[in-house]
C-alpha positions, 0 to 999 in steps of 0.5 A: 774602265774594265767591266766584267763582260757578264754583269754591269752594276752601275748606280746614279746617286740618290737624289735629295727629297727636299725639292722637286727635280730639275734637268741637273737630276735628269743629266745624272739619270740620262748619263746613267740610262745610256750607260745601261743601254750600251751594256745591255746591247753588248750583251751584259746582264746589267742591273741600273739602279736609282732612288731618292733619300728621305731622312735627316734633319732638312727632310723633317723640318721641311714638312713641319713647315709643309704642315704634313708628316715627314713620310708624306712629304716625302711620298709625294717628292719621291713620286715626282722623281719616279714619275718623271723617270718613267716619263722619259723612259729612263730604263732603271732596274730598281728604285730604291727609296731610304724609307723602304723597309728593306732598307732599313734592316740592311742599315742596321746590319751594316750598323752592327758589321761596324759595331762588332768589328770594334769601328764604333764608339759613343762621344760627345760633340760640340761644332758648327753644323750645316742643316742643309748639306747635313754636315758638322763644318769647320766654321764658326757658328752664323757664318755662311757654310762654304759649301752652300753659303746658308747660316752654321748653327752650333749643335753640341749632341751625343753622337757615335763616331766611326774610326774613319782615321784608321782608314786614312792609308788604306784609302790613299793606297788603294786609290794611289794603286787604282784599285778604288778607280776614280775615273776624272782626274781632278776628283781623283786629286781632290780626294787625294789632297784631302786624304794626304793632309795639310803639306801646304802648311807643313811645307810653309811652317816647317810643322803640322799640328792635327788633332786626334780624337782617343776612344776608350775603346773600339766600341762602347753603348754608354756614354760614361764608357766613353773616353771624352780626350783629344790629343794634339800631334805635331808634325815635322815630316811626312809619312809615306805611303806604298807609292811613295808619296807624302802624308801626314798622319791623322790628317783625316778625322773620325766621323761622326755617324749618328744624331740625337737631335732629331727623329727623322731617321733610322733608329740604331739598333740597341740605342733608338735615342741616337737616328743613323746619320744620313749620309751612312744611310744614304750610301748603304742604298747600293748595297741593300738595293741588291739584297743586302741585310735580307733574306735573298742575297743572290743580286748581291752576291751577282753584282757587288762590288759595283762597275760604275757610280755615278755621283756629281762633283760636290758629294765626291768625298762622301763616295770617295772616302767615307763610302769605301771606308765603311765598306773596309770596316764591314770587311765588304769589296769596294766599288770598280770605279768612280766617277764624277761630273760637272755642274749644270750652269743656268745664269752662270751659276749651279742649278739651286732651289734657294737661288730660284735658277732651277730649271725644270725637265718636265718644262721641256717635255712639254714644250719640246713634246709638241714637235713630234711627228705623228705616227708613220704612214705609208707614203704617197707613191710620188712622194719624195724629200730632198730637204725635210720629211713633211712631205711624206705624209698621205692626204690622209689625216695622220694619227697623233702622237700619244703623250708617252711619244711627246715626253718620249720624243722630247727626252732624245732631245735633252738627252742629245743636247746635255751629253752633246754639249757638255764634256763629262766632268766639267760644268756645262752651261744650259739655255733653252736658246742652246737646245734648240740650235743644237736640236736643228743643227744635229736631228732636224737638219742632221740625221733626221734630214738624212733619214727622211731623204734617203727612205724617201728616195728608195719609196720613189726610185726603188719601190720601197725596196733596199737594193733588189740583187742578192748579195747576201753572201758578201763579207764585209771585206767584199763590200769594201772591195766592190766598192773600190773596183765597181764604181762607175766613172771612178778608177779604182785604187790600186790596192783593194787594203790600201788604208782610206787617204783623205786626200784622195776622198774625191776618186771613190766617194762611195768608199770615202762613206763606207770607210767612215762608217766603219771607221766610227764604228771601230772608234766608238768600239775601243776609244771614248770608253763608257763615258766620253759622250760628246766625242762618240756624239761628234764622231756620230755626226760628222759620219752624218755628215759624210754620208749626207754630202754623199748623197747629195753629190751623187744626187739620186734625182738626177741619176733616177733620170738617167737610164744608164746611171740605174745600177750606180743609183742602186749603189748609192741608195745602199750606201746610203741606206747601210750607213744609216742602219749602222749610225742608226745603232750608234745612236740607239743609247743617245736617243731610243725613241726616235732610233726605234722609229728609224729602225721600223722605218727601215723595215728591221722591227723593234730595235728594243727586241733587237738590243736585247737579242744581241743583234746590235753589237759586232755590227758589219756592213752589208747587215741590211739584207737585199730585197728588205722592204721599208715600213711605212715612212713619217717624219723624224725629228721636225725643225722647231721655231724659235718660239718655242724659246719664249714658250719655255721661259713663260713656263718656268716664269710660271712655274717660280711663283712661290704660289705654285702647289707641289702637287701630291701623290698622296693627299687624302679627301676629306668629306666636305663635313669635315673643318676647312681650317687648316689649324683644325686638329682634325683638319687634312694635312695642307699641300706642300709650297714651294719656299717663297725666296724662290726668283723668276728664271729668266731665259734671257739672263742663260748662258748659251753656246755663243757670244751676244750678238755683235751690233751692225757697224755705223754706215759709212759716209762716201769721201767723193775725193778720195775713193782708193782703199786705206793701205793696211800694214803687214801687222794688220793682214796677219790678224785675219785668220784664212783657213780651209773648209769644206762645206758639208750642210747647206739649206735656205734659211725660211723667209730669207730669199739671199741666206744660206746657212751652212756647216763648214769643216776645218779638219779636225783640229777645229769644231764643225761652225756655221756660217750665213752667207747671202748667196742663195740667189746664186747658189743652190744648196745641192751644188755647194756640199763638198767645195772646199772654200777660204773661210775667215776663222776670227771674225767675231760672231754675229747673229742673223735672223735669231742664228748665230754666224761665225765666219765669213765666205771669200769670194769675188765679184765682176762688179758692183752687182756680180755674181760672187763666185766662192773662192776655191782650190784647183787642187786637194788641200788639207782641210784647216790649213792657213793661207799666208 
C-alpha cells in the first residue's frame, strides 16, 4: 500500500450500539491503533478516527424494550465503547458518533449532493427484510436471513432509492485497475463477483434474466411522480469491462436509501416522513468526522480521500460497492485503499450477542491487570537476573500499580496475542488458554526475560552504565566492522562487507546478533507493508531469540570473573543492550505500555515524546550513546499462572446472566418521593439488561492453538521370554520425521525437578515449538542454548504439567539409568534439514 508520506487518514468501522463491546470490537481498534502509531513515528500527520452508529430500526426497538428513549440507549452503549477505548489507551484522533449533530447536517448535505445530481428517486417496495443487519434480502419472509440466521419479516414501505445500477462499470473498472485498492484478496474477488453478476448461471443456461428497476426520472419528491415499472432483461452473453473481463449488465440493482417505517434516524431533508437508511448514515461518518457539511473544511480538504479503512470481512460490500458508489454520485475522491479481516472465533464460531459466545475485553483487563509489576525501583547493588526480574526489586516496599498501568499492561497483552496469533484477514481463533501461553512464551520468557537480564548485568558488571569508551563518532558500517575484526578468540572473516552466512553463525557470535537486528530492521522496513503484523511480530521474535542465545553463550557471569575477558564483557553487554533499544522501537506500536517502560529503563526518557520527535525512525546502530546511565530497573512482563484461566471464565460466566445491568452513563436520580413503579408515567427510566437468550461461556468449550492432550499410553506388560525388540519395516521408519533444531530457550519448569521446556528452531521453513524434555537433572539450561539436536517433528502432541509439548529430543544412554547425552552434529548443518 502507497501513503502519501504527509498525511495518513485511516478509519475502523463504526461499531453497532445494540451491544456492549467484545475483544472482536478491540481487534479492529487494536489493529487500527497500531497503524496510527507506526505512521506517526514515521513522521506522518496522521489523523485516526473511530465511533459508534446510533440509529436505525434495531437501535430504536431495543431501547423500547430497555424501557428508555432511544438517545439514551444509545448514550450509555457509546460510553462503554469510548470509555473502553481510553482505558487501553487506544490513541484515536476523533470519535464520532452518528447522533452528533455534525453529523447530521453532513448527512443531509450528502442527501442533497445525490439528489441534485438526478441520483434519486421515490418508489414503493415490498420485500423480505432483515431488522438485525438492516437490510431488504433476497428470501422469503419467516425463513432465516443468510447472514445472521434471525427470522425476514415482510415490509412493503415507500422508500427513495439511489441508481447504484449506474455504478456497476465504474466500480469494477476501478477496482479491476487498482484505483479502489482492496488489500486482501479474497474480499477483492468476493466484491468482484458479485458486481459481475450471476455468469455461473448464464455460463450453465445459456441466458441470464436480472431485472431492472425504471424511474420516471433521475429525481422525484412525489410518490405519483414515480414510475412503479420493472423491466426483465434477458441475457445471452456478457459485457466487458476496460480489463477485459466479463459481466452481465444490471446485475447490481438500486438501492434502497431511505425507511418510513420508523423514526429513529435522520430525517431527509424536504421529506422527514422518510429517516436516512442506516448504512447511508453510517458510511457518510468518514467523511463528516473531518468537517464535511460544516462550516470548517480544512481536515477534509487535508485528509480526504482516506489512506486506509479498516472494516471486518461481513460488511465488506457496504464499503466496497455502496460506500464508493456514493461518493462517485456526489462527484467526491474514493478512498486509497480497503482492507478486510477475519473473524475472531470463540467455541468455533463468530463472537455473537445472540449466540452468548461473546467474550468481553474488560474480563482481560482485569484479569491480566493483576500481573503488573510495580513501578521501577533503583536496584539493590548486588542484584543481578539471569532467568526472571524479581529479583530486582529493593527490600523497600514497591509502589503499586495505578489502574491506568493494570488496563494499560494488559492492553500490550491482548494487543500482542490477536496480531501475533492471528494472519490478517482470516478468522482466528481465541481462548484464554492461548493468550496465556503466548504471553509467557513471547514477554514473560521473550523479551521481558531479555530485558530484565541484560540491564541487570550491566547495574551489577558496569555500574549502571552503557559501555563506558567514547564511540560516538562511529557510523554504523564502523560498528559492523569492529565487530568482525575485534572479537576476542574470534578470526575474523575476510571480507569486512561479506553478507552474513548462517553457517558460519559460530565464527562471530557478536555479528551474527547485530546482523539480525539490522536485518529485522530493514525487513520490517520494506517487506510486511501496513498490515502483515504477525510476520513483523515473528520477525521480532526470533531477533529476541538471537540476541537472548547471545547473551547466554557469552555468558557475562562467567566473563565478569575473569580479569582478562573485561573488554569482551563490555562488548557483549553493548550488543546486547543495542539490540534491545532497536527491538525495543520495533515493538513500540505492538505493546506501548510496556516499551515505554523499557525505554525509561534504558535511561533514554519518554519513548511517547521520542515518537513524536522522529527519533524512532532511521534507526542505526550504535544509537544507544556510550557513557548513558540506565534508570531505575523493575520488572517487565512477570510469568502468569495457569490460574488465571479459570479466573477469566469464572468472570464471563458471571458476566452472561441475563440479570447482569449494563450499567449507565447516564441514568438520572430520582428523589426518593418519587413512584418506584417502573410502570409509573413519572416513574425514571429502567436500566437497560442484557437479552436473556444470552448462554454461559464456557472456556473449556474455546479453541486453543493445539491439539487435547494425547492420553498416557496403557503400561506395558514384561514377556520374560522374549526381551528382543519387535523389527519394524522400512515403511514404518520413514514415518518418523527427524529433522534438525537449534535450541534458542531453555528454562526449569516451576515444581518440576526432571522438565525443561525448551524453544527449538527448524529454520525457517517451519514455526519455532516447544518441547518438554526430562533432562534438567543433567542438563542446565545455560549449557543448551544454540546446540543444535535431532528432534522428532510429528509426534502428536501431549500436555505436561497444563504445557503443551510437540516433539521429541534424541539422545542416548549408557544403561538403564545413564546420563542421556543429546544427540548432536560434529559439523554445521542447516537447520531443518531431515535425517534419512
Amino acid at each position: 500500500m502507497s501513503a502519501d508520506p504527509k498525511k495518513f487518514y485511516l478509519t475502523t468501522p463504526i461499531y453497532y450500539v445494540n451491544a456492549r463491546p467484545h475483544i472482536g470490537h478491540a481487534y479492529t481498534t487494536i489493529v487500527a491503533d497500531v497503524l496510527a502509531r507506526r505512521h506517526r513515528l514515521l513522521g506522518d500527520e496522521t489523523f485516526f478516527l473511530t465511533g459508534t452508529d446510533e440509529h436505525g430500526q434495531k437501535i430504536e426497538r431495543s431501547a423500547a424494550a430497555a424501557g428508555v428513549p432511544p438517545q439514551q440507549f444509545t448514550d450509555q452503549v457509546a460510553a462503554e465503547f469510548k470509555t473502553l477505548w481510553d482505558r487501553m489507551g487506544i490513541t484515536y484522533d476523533k470519535f464520532i458518533r452518528t447522533t452528533d449533530p455534525a453529523h447530521k447536517l453532513g448527512v443531509q448535505q450528502l442527501w442533497r449532493a445525490l439528489e441534485s445530481r438526478r441520483f434519486i428517486y421515490l418508489d414503493t417496495y415490498t420485500g423480505s427484510y432483515c431488522v438485525s443487519d438492516e437490510a431488504f434480502v433476497d428470501a422469503p419472509a419467516g425463513t432465516p436471513c443468510p447472514d445472521c440466521g434471525r427470522l425476514l419479516e415482510t415490509v412493503t414501505e415507500e422508500n427513495y432509492f439511489f441508481e447504484l445500477s449506474k455504478f456497476q462499470l465504474p466500480l469494477l473498472n476501478l477496482i479491476e485497475s487498482g484505483k479502489l485498492n482492496i488489500e486482501n484478496e479474497a474480499r477483492r474477488n468476493e466484491v468482484l463477483s458479485f458486481l459481475r453478476g450471476p455468469l455461473s448461471v448464464l455460463d450453465r443456461d445459456g441466458s441470464v434474466t436480472v431485472q431492472r428497476r425504471i424511474p420516471k426520472s433521475g429525481s422525484s419528491k412525489n410518490l405519483s411522480e414515480a414510475l412503479d415499472k420493472v423491466e426483465l432483461l434477458t441475457f445471452t452473453e456478457t459485457s466487458k469491462t476496460e480489463a477485459g473481463t466479463d459481466y452481465i449488465p444490471f446485475a447490481l440493482n438500486d438501492l434502497s436509501i431511505s425507511r418510513s417505517s420508523f423514526k429513529w434516524g435522520i430525517p431527509v431533508p424536504g421529506n422527514e416522513n422518510h429517516v436516512v437508511y442506516v448504512w447511508l448514515d453510517a458510511l457518510i461518518n468518514y467523511i463528516t468526522a473531518l468537517g464535511y457539511g460544516s462550516d470548517d473544511t480544512a481536515n477534509f480538504e487535508k485528509f480526504w480521500p482516506a489512506d486506509l479503512q479498516l472494516v471486518g470481512k461481513e460488511i465488506i460490500r457496504f464499503h466496497c460497492v455502496y460506500w464508493p458508489a456514493f461518493l462517485l454520485a456526489a462527484g467526491l475522491p474514493i478512498p486509497k485503499a480497503i482492507t478486510a479481516h477475519g473473524w475472531l472465533l470463540f467455541d468455533n464460531s463468530k463472537m455473537s450477542k445472540s449466540k452468548g459466545n461473546i467474550v468481553r475485553t474488560e474480563t482481560i483487563l482485569d484479569a491480566l491487570g493483576t500481573l503488573c509489576p510495580p513501578a521501577p525501583l533503583a536496584p539493590a547493588p548486588e542484584a543481578v537476573i539471569l532467568s526472571e526480574a524479581k529479583d530486582l526489586l529493593s527490600s523497600d516496599a514497591p509502589q503499586e500499580p495505578t489502574k491506568s498501568d493494570r488496563d494499560l499492561f494488559a492492553s500490550d497483552i491482548l494487543r500482542y496475542f490477536l496480531l501475533r496469533e492471528i494472519p490478517f484477514g482470516q478468522d482466528g481463533s481465541f481462548s484464554f488458554d492461548a493468550l496465556l501461553t503466548r504471553y509467557n512464551a513471547d514477554l514473560a520468557n521473550g523479551y521481558g526475560n531479555l530485558v530484565s537480564r541484560t540491564l541487570s548485568m550491566i547495574a551489577k558488571y558496569n555500574n549502571s552504565e552503557i559501555l563506558s569508551e567514547d564511540r560516538s563518532k562511529w557510523t554504523e558500517k564502523d560498528w559492523v566492522d569492529h565487530a568482525f575484526g575485534k572479537s576476542p578468540g574470534v578470526t575474523a572473516w575476510s571480507l569486512p562487507d561479506q553478507p552474513f552466512d548462517p553457517g558460519t553463525l559460530r565464527q562471530n557470535t557478536m555479528y551474527h546478533a547485530i546482523h539480525h537486528s539490522l536485518r529485522t530492521r530493514d525487513l520490517l522496513d520494506n517487506k510486511y507493508g501496513d498490515i502483515g503484523f504477525q510476520a513483523r511480530l515473528a520477525e521480532i521474535s526470533l531477533t529476541i531469540s538471537v540476541v537472548d542465545g547471545f547473551l547466554s553463550g557469552e555468558a557475562p557471569w562467567k566473563l565478569a570473573k575473569l580479569p582478562e575477558s573485561k573488554e569482551w564483557l563490555q562488548e557483549v553487554l553493548y550488543t546486547s543492550v543495542e539490540s534491545i533499544r532497536m527491538i525495543t522501537v520495533f515493538l513500540y506500536p505492538f505493546l506501548p505500555y510496556a516499551t515505554s517502560r523499557v525505554w525509561a529503563q534504558l535511561g533514554l526518557g519518554d519513548i511517547e515524546l521520542a515518537a513524536k520527535n522522529g527519533e524512532l525512525k532511521n534507526l542505526q546502530w550504535g544509537g544507544l550513546a556510550p557513557g548513558t546511565k540506565l534508570g531505575p530497573l523493575s520488572p517487565i512482563f512477570p510469568r502468569a499462572d495457569k490460574s488465571l484461566i479459570e479466573t477469566m471464565i469464572n468472570m464471563e460466566e458471571q458476566n452472561a446472566r441475563p440479570e447482569t445491568p449494563l450499567k449507565s452513563a447516564t441514568t438520572p436520580t430520582h428523589a426518593a418521593a418519587e413512584p418506584t413503579d417502573s410502570t409509573h408515567p413519572a416513574a425514571g427510566p429502567r436500566p437497560i439488561h442484557e437479552p436473556s437468550d444470552i448462554l454461559p461461556v464456557g472456556g473449556s468449550t474455546a479453541l486453543t492453538t493445539g491439539p487435547d492432550p494425547v492420553p498416557p499410553p496403557a503400561p506395558l506388560t514384561p514377556n520374560t521370554q522374549d526381551l528382543t525388540p519387535a523389527s519394524i519395516s522400512i515403511d514404518d521408519f520413514a514415518k518418523i520425521e527427524l529433522r534438525v533444531a537449534q535450541i534458542v530457550v531453555a528454562e526449569r519448569i516451576p515444581k518440576a525437578d526432571k522438565l525443561l521446556r525448551l524453544e527449538v528452531d527448524l529454520g525457517p521453513d517451519f514455526p519455532k515449538r516447544q518441547i518438554l524434555s526430562g533432562i534438567a537433572e543433567h542438563y542446565t539450561p545455560e549449557e543448551l542454548i544454540g546446540r543444535r539436536i535431532v528432534v522428532i517433528t510429528n509426534l502428536a502432541p501431549r500436555k505436561m504439567r497444563g504445557l503443551e509439548s510437540h516433539g521429541m529430543l534424541l539422545a542416548a544412554s549408557d544403561g538403564e539409568n545413564g546420563k542421556p547425552i543429546l544427540a548432536t552434529f560434529a559439523e554445521d548443518i542447516a537447520l531443518g534439514s531431515r535425517l534419512k
